[in-house]
N, C-alpha and C positions, 0 to 999 in steps of 0.2 A: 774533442773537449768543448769545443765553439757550440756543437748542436746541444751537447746534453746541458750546459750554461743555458743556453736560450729555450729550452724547453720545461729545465726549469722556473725559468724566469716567469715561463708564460701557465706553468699549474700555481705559482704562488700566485700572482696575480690574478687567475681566473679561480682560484682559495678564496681570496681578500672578497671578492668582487660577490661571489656567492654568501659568504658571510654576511657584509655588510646588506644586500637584500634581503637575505634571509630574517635577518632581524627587524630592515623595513616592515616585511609583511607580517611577522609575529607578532607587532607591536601594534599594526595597523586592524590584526584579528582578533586581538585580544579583544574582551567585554569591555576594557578601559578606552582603549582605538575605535573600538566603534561609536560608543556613547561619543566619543571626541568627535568624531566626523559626523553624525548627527544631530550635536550641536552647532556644528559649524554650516549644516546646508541648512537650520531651521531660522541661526542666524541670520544668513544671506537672504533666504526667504521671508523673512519677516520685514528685513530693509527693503526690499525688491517690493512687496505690498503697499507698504508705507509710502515709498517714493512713487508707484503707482497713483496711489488715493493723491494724493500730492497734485501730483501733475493734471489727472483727473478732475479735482476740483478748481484749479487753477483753470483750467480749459474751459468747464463748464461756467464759472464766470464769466469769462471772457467772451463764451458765447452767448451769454444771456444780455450781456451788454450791447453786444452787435444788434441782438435781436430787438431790443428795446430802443435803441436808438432809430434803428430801421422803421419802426412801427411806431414811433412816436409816443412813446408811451413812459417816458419818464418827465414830460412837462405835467 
């Protein structure tokens, strides 16, 4: 009685477990799931450019100030 309890135990659970995926990835394939997840990398990707440009021009400032100082070129 022990085995067949715990074997049941373990199809309902590996039941649940497949369901619940299974609808992860129905939902992740859908037309709706993909436009979602390619908003979301175009998102990240457009903050990732921006903070790029950002940092970039912050930098090149800052080197043009060395460089100007160095060379004397701001009296």
């Amino acid at each position: 009685m022990g085995k067949r309890l715990f074997w049941f135990a373990v199809g309902v659970g590996l039941t649940a477990l497949i369901v619940v995926k299974g609808r992860e990835y129905y939902q992740r394939y859908t037309p709706k799931g993909v436009a979602d997840s390619i908003e979301k990398t175009r998102s990240g990707l457009v903050d990732w450019v921006g903070e790029f440009i950002t940092t970039m021009g912050e930098a090149m400032d800052a080197r043009e100030g060395e460089l100007r100082e160095a060379l004397g070129l701001d009296e």
